[in-house]
N, C-alpha and C positions, 0 to 999 in steps of 0.2 A: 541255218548256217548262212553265213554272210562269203558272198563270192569276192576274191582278191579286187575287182572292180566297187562293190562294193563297201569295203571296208573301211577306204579313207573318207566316204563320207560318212559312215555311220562315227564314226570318231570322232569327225570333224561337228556333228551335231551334238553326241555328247558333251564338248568341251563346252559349246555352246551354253548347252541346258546347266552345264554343273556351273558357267560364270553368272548365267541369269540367275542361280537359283539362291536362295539369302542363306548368309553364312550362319552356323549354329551360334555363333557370337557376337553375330551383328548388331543383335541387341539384347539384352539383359531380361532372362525369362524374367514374369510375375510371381512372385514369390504366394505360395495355398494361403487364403487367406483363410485363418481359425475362426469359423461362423460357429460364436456361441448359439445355443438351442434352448436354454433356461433363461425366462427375464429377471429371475429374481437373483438365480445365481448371476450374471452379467451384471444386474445393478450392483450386487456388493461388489465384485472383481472391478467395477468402474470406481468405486467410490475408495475403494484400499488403494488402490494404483494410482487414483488422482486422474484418469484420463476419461474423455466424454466418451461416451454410450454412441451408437450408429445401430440401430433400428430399421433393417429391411424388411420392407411389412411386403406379403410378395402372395400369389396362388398357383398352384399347378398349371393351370389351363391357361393364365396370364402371359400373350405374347411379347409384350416390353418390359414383363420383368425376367422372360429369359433372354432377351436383347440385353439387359442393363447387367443380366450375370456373363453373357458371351462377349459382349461390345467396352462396356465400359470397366466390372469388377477384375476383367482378365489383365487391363491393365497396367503395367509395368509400376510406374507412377502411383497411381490409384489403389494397388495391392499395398505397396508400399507404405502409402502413408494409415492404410487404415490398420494392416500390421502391427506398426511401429508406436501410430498417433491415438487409437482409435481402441476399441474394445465391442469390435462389428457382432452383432445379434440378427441371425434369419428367422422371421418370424411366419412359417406358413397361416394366411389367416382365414384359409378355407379348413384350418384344422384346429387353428385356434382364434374363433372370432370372440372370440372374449376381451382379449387384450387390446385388438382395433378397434372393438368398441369401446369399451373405456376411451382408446385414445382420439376419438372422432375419427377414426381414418374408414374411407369410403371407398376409395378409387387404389389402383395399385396398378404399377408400383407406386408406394409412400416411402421416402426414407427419412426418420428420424433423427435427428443428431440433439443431445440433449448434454450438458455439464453433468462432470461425477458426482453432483447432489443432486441431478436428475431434474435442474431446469431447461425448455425446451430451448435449444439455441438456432437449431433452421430444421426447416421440412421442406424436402424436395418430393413435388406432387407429380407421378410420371416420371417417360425416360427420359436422359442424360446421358449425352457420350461423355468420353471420359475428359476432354478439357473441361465442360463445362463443370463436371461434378468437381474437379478437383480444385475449381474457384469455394463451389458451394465448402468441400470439406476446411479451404483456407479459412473462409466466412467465418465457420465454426468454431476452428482451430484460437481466431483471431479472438473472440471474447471470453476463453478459456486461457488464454498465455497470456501469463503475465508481461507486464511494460518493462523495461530496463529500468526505469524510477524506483517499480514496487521490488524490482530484488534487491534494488543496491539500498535500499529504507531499509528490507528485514534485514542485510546482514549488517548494518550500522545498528540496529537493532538487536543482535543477537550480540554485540562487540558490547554495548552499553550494558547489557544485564553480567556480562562476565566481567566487566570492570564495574560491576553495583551501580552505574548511574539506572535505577530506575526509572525515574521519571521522566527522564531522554527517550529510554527505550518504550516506552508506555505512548507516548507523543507520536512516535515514528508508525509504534504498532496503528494505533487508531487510525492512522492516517492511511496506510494499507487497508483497512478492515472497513472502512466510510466508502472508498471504490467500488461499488458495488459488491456480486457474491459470485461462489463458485471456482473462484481460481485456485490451483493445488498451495499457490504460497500464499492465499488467504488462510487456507488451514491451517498450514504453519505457524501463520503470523497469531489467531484464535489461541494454537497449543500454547506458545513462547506465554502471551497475555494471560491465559489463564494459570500457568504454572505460577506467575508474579500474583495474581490474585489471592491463590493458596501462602504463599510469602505474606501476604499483606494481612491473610484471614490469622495466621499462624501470630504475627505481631499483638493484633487486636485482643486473641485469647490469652496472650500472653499479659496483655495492660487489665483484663478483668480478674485474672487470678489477681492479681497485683492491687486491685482497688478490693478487693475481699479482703486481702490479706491487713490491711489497713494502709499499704502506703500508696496515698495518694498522690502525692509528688510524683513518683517513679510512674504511675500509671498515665498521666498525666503526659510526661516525658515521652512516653513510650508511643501514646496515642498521638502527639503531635511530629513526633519524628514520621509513622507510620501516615499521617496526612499529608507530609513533603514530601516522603520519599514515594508513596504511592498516588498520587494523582488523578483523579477519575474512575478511580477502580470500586466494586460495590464496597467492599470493604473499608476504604476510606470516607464513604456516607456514613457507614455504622461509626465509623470514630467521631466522628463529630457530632454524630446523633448521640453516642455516649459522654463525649467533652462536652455538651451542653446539659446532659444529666447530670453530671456530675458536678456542674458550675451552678447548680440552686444550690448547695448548702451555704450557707453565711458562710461559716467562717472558715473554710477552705477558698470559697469567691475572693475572701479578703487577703490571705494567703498568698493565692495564686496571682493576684491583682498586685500587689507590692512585687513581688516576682519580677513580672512583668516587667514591670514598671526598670528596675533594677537591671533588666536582662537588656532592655531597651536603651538605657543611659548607657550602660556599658559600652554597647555595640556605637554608640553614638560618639560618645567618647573617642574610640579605636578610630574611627573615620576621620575624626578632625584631626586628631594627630596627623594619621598619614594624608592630612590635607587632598581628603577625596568627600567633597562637600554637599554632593547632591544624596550620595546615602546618610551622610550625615544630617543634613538636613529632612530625609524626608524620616527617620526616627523621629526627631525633635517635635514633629507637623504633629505624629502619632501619641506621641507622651503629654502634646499638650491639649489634645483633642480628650485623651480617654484619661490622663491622668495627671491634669495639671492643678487637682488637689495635695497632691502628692510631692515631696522635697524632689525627687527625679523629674517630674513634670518642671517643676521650678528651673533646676540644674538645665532643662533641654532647652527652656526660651532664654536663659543666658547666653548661650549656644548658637540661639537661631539670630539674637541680635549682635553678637558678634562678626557671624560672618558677614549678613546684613550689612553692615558698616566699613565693609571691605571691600569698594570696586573691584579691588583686580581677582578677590576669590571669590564673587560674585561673577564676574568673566568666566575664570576657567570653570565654572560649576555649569554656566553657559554655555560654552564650548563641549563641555563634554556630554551634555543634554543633545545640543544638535547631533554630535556622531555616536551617538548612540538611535536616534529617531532616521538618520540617512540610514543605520545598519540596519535598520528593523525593515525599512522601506523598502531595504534590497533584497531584506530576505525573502521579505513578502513576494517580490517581484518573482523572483528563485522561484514562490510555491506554485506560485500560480502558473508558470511553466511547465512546471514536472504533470500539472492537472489541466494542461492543453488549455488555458485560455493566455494567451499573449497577448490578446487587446485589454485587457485588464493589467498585465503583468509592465506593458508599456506606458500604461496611464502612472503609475510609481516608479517607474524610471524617470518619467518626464519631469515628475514633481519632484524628486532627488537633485538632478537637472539644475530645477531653477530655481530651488530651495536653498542648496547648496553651490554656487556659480564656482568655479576652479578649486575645487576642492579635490580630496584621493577619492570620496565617494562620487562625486560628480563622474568621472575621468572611469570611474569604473562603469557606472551606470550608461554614460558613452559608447562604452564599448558594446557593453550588454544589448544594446539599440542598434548599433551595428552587425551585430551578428543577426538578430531577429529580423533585420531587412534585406538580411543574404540567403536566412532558408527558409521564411514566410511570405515574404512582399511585407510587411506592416513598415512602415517609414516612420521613423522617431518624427516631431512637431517642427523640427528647423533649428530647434535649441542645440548650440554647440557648448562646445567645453574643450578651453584651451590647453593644448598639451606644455609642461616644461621644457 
């Protein structure tokens, strides 16, 4: 019992202890982190989820790997991300040294951080407080997530195959899937690709019933539509492996060859009307190259000496040669950005630059140099480009 002299200091000490002492909400407990116990179950639950594997190789008796589960696992931050980001595995390997063998680990604590196809992405040898670890799991985090380039390509990619431009989408995938490996929207990008593969294989069987059945035309057809529209896919090797089978026989060759020939004047034709001379011209190049034995071969250098003889649509054939070769330039520029080199991407802006002096590609290319000298330091060459 506390005597009436006594009482307002014991009160007054309490008030004390209960302001010193940290609020139950001061900070945000760490949330149990779920320490799988199975490696083979964890690798599949990593590889279905898409998320990297975290590998605590750790022993009983091991004093910093129970510093790294009290100091660093406990926290806040760190619970968090391996929760959320992560698909953590304790590995006792005084119980199971099998598996640190296989993985060279000696010393412990090891912790593993490996991509959901289970390539090694960092190992942290020994303890780690928790700032430090929670750079290592960024480290990790960082070559397993995707860039904002490779999402905004698959879903332009996935808009191209719902609207049938394959061949867009097929460009875009590859371009995703060449990035190295391991990322959850590289799988993606894999599934989209190979579903268009089956599209392509599906074409292909379809153009051999088709040459069984005796119509070579149609198979024919179908085989060349099926090498435009599918582009670089295995399947489009087989078709041309088969359209060059099928182009020994004489007299389908000669068939298909007058064809040609006919399909080529046509299109050639259409161009010069609508007085667009460079596709029209380059038919003409090709009819007289492969088939200027041929009345249509005849008809194309009629063609090519007509425009010929026309300065001013020899001009615009001209004109439209250069803005087509700036746009290519700039796209180029574009790729080479999204794929982190910008001294390459700058060396084709420069050339658009002074290739084209006061032109809309120049003036865009300008700017495009301006902005790269805002968030990299690289400085365009001095070459300007006047504004209207």
């Amino acid at each position: 019992m506390f005597s009436p002299r006594q009482l307002p200091c014991f009160v007054l000490g309490l008030g004390i202890a209960l302001a010193l002492a940290p609020s139950a909400h001061a900070q945000d407990a760490a949330p149990t982190i779920n320490w799988r116990s199975d490696y083979n179950a964890a690798r599949k639950e990593a590889a279905e989820k898409g998320l990297p594997l975290l590998i605590d190789f750790m022993t009983q008796s091991c004093f910093w790997c129970k510093e790294l589960d009290t100091r660093t696992f406990s926290n806040a931050g760190v619970a968090t991300t391996l929760t959320e980001k992560f698909i953590p595995l304790k590995v006792d390997a005084g119980r199971e040294p099998g598996l640190a063998s296989t993985l060279g680990i000696s010393s412990f604590p090891t912790v593993v951080m490996a991509s959901p196809d289970g390539k090694v992405l960092n190992t942290v040898v020994g303890f780690q407080d928790a700032s430090k670890f929670t750079d290592s799991l960024q480290r990790a985090l960082a070559q397993v997530t995707p860039p904002d380039w490779m999402k905004k390509d698959l879903g332009l990619a996935q808009k191209y195959v719902a609207a049938g431009d394959y061949a867009r989408a097929i460009s875009a995938l590859k371009v995703i899937l060449d990035d190295g490996k391991g990322r959850p929207v590289q799988a993606e990008a894999e599934t989209v690709l190979a579903d268009l593969e089956k599209k392509a294989a599906g074409n292909l069987d379809e153009a051999r019933k088709l040459q069984e059945a005796g119509e070579s035309a149609k198979a024919v057809e179908m085989i060349t539509e099926t090498m435009r529209t599918f582009p670089g896919l295995q399947a489009t090797k087989q078709a041309t492996a088969l359209l060059t089978k099928m182009a020994t026989a004489t007299d389908f060759r000669s068939k298909e060859r007058s064809k040609r020939a006919q399909d080529l004047l046509q299109q050639a034709r259409d161009y010069y009307k609508s007085k667009e001379y460079i596709p029209c011209l380059d038919r003409c190049e090709v009819l007289l190259a492969g088939f200027g034995d041929l009345p249509e071969g005849q008809e194309g250098a009629l063609l090519v000496n007509d425009i010929k003889a026309n300065p001013e649509w020899l001009q615009s054939a001209a004109d439209t040669m250069s803005e087509r070769l700036g746009g290519v330039y700039l796209a180029l520029a574009d790729s080479l950005l999204k794929r982190g080199q910008p001294d390459r991407a700058t060396f084709y802006l420069n050339r658009v630059i002074t290739a084209f002096p006061g032109s809309r590609l120049a003036e865009s290319a300008q700017i495009r140099l301006e902005q790269l000298q805002g968030t990299t330091g690289i400085r365009p060459t001095g070459v300007t480009v006047g504004r209207p």
